[in-house]
KEDRENTI-809132 format. One record per residue: x, y, z of N, C-alpha, C in turn; residue in one letter. Coordinates in steps of 0.001 Angstrom, whole numbers. Layout:
% residues N
<r n_px="X" n_py="Y" n_pz="Z" ca_px="X" ca_py="Y" ca_pz="Z" c_px="X" c_py="Y" c_pz="Z" r="a"/>
...
***
This chain:
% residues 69
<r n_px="-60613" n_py="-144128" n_pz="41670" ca_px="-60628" ca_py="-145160" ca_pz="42680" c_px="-62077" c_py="-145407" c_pz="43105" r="x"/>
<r n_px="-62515" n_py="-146629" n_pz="43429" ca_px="-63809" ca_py="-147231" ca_pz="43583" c_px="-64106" c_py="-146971" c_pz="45026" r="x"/>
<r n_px="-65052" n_py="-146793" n_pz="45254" ca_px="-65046" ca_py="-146649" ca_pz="47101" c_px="-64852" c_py="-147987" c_pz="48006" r="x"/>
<r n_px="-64809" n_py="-149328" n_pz="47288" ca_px="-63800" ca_py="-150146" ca_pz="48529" c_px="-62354" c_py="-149891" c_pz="48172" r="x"/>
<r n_px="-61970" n_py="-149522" n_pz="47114" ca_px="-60498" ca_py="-149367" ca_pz="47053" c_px="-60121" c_py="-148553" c_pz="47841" r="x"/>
<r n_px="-61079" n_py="-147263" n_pz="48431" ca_px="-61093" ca_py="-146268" ca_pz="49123" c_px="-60853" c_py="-146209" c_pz="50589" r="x"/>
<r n_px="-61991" n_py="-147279" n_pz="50649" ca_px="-61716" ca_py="-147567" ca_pz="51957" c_px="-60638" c_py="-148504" c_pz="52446" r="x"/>
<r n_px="-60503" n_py="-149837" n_pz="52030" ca_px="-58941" ca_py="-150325" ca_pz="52176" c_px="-57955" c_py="-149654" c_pz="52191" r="x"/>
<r n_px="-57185" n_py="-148705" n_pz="51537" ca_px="-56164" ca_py="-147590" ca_pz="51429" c_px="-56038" c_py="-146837" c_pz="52850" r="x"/>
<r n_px="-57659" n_py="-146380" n_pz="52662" ca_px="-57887" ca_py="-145632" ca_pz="54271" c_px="-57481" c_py="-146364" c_pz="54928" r="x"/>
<r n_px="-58228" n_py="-147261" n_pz="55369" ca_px="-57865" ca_py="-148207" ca_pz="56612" c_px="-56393" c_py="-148297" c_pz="57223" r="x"/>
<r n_px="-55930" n_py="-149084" n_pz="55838" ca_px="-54386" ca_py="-149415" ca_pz="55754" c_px="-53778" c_py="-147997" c_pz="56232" r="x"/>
<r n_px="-53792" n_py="-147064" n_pz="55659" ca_px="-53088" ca_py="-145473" ca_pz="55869" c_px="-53503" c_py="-145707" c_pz="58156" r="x"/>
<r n_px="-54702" n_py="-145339" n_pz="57871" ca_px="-55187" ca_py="-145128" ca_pz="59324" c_px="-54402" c_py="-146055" c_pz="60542" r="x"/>
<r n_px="-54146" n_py="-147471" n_pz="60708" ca_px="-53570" ca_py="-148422" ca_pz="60818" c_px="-51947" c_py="-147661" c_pz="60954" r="x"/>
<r n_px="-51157" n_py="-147662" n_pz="59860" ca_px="-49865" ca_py="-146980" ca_pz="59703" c_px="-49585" c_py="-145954" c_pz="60795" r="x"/>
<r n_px="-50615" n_py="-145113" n_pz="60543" ca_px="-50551" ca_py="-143698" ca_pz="61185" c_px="-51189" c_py="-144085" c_pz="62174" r="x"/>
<r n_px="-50851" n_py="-145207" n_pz="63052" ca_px="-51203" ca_py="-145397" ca_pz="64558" c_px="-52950" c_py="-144563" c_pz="65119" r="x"/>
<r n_px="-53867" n_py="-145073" n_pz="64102" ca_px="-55098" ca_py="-144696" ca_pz="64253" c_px="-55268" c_py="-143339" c_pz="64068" r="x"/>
<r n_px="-54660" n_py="-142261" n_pz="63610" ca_px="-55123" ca_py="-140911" ca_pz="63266" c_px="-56402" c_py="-141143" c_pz="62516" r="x"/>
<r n_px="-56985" n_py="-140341" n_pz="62771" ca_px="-58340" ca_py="-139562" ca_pz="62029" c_px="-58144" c_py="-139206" c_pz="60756" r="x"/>
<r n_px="-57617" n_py="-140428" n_pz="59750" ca_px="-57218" ca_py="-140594" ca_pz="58637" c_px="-58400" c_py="-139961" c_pz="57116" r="x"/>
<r n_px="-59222" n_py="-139633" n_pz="56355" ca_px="-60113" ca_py="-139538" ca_pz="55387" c_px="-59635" c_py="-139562" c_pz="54191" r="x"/>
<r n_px="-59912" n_py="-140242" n_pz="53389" ca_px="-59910" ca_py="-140118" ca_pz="51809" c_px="-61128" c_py="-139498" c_pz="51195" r="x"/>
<r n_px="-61219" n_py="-138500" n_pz="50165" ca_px="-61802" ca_py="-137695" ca_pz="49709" c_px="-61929" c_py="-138076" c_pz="48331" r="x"/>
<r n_px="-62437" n_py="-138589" n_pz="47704" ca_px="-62865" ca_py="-138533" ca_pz="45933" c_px="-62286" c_py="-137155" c_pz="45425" r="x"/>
<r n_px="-61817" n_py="-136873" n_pz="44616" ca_px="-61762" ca_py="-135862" ca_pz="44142" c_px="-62571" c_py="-135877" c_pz="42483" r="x"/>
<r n_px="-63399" n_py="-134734" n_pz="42476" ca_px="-63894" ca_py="-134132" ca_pz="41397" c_px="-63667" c_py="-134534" c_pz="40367" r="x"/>
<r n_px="-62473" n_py="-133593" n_pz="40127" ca_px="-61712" ca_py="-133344" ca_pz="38529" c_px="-61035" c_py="-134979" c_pz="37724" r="x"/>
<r n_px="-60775" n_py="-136084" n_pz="38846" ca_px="-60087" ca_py="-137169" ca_pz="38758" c_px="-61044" c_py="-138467" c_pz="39008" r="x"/>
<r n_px="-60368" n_py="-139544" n_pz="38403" ca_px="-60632" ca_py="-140775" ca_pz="39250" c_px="-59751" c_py="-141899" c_pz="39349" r="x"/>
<r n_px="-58490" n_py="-141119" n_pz="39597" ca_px="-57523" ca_py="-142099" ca_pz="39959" c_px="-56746" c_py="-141476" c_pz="41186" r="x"/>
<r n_px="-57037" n_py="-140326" n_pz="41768" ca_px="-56623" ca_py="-140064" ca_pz="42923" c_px="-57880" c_py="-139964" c_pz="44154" r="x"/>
<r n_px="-57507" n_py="-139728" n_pz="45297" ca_px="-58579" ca_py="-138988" ca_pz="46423" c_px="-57552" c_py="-138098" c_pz="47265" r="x"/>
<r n_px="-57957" n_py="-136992" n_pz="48115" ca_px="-57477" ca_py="-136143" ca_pz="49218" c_px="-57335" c_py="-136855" c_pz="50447" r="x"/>
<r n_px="-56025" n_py="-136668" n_pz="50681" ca_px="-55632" ca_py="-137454" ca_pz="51582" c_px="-55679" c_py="-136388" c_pz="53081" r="x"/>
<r n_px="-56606" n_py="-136642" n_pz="53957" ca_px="-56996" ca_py="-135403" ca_pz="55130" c_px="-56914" c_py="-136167" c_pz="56441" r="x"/>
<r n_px="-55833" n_py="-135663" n_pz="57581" ca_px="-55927" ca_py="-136028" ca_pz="58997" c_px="-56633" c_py="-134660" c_pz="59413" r="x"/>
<r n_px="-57129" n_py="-135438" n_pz="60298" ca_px="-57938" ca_py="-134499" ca_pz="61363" c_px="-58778" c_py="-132905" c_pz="60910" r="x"/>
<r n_px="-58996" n_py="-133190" n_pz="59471" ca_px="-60073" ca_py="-132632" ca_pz="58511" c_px="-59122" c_py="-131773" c_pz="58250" r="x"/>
<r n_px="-57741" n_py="-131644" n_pz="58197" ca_px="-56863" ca_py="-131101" ca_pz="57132" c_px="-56552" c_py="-131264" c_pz="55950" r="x"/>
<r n_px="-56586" n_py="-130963" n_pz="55017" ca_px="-55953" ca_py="-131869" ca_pz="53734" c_px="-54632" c_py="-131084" c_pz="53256" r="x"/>
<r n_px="-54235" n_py="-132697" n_pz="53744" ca_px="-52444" ca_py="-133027" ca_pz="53442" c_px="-51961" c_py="-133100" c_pz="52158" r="x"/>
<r n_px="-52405" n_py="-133842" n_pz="51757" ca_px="-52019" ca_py="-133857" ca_pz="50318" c_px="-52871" c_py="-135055" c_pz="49335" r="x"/>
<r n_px="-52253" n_py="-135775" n_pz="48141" ca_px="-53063" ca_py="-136542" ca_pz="47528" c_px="-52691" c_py="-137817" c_pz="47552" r="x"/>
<r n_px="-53358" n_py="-139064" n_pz="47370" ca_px="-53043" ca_py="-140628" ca_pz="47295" c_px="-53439" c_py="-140882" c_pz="45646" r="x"/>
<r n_px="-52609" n_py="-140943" n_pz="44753" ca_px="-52965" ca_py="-141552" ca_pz="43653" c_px="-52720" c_py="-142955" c_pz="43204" r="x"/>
<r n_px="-53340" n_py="-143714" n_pz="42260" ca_px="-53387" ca_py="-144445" ca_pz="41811" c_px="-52696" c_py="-145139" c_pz="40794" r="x"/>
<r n_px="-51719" n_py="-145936" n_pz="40779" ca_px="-51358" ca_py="-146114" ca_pz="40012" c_px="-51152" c_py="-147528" c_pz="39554" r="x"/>
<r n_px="-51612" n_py="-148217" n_pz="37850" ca_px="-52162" ca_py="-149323" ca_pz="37810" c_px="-51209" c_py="-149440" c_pz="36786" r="x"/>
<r n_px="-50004" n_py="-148567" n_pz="36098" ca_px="-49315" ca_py="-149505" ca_pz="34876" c_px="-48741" c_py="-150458" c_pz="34707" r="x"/>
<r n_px="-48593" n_py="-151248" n_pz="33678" ca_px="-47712" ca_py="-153017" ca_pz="33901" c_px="-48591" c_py="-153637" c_pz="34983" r="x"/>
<r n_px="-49681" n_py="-153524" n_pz="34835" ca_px="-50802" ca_py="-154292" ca_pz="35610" c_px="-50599" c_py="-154441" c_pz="37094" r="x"/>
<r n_px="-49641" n_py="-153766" n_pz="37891" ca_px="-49531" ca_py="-153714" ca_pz="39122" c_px="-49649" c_py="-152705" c_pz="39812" r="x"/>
<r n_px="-50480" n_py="-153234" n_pz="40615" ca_px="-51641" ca_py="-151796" ca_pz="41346" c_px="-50736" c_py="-151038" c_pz="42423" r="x"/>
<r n_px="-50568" n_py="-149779" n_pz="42700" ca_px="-49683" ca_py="-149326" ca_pz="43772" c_px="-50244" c_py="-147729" c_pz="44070" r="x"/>
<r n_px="-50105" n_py="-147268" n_pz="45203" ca_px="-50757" ca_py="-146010" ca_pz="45743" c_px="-49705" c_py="-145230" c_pz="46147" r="x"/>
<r n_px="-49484" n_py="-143657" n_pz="45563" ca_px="-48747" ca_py="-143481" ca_pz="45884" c_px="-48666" c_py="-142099" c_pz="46991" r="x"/>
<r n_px="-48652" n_py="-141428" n_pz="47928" ca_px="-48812" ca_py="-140410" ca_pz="48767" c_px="-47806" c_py="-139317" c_pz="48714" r="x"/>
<r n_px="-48788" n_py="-138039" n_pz="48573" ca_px="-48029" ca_py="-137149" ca_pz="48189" c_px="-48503" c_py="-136250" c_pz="49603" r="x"/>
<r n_px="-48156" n_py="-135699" n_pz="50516" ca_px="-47864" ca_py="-134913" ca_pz="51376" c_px="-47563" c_py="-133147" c_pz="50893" r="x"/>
<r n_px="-48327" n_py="-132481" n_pz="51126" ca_px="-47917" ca_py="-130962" ca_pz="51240" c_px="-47822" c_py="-130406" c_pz="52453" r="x"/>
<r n_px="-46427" n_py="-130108" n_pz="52654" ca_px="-46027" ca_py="-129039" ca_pz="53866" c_px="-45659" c_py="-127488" c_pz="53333" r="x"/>
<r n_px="-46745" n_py="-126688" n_pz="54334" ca_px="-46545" ca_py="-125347" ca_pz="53767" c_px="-45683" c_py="-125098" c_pz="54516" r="x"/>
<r n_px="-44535" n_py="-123753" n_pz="54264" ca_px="-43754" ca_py="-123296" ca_pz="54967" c_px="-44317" c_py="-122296" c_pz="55982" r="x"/>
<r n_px="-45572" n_py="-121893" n_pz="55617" ca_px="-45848" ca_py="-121000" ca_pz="57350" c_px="-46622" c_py="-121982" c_pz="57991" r="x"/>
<r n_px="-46590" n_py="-123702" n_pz="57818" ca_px="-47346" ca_py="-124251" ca_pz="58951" c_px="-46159" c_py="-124816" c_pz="59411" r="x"/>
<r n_px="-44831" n_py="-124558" n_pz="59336" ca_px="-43745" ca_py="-125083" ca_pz="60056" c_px="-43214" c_py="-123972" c_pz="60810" r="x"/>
<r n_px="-43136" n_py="-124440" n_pz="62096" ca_px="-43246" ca_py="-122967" ca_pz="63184" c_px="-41282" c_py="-123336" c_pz="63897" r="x"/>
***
């Protein structure tokens, strides 16, 4: 993902999530996903996905079981 694609996504996410302290992260190893992080946690990943020429993002969320109290 390109860094305005980056930031639009963000935005849009941030927006959704009623202004949380939303970040997208580049990741390394990839360049069709980034780390998807509220409040400098990282939640999980936003990937990219462009097949049949239609662009769509998709969010993946990780909940650990000892951060559910």
């Amino acid at each position: 993902m390109h860094p305005e694609e980056i930031r639009r996504v963000q935005n849009y996410l941030t927006t959704k999530f009623c202004g949380a302290d939303i970040k997208l992260k580049p990741r390394e190893e990839t360049d069709d996903s980034v780390e998807f992080i509220i409040d400098g946690e990282t939640l999980g990943i936003v990937f990219k996905d462009d097949e049949d020429g239609d662009i769509c993002y998709h969010v993946q969320l990780t909940i650990l079981s000892e951060d559910i109290i």
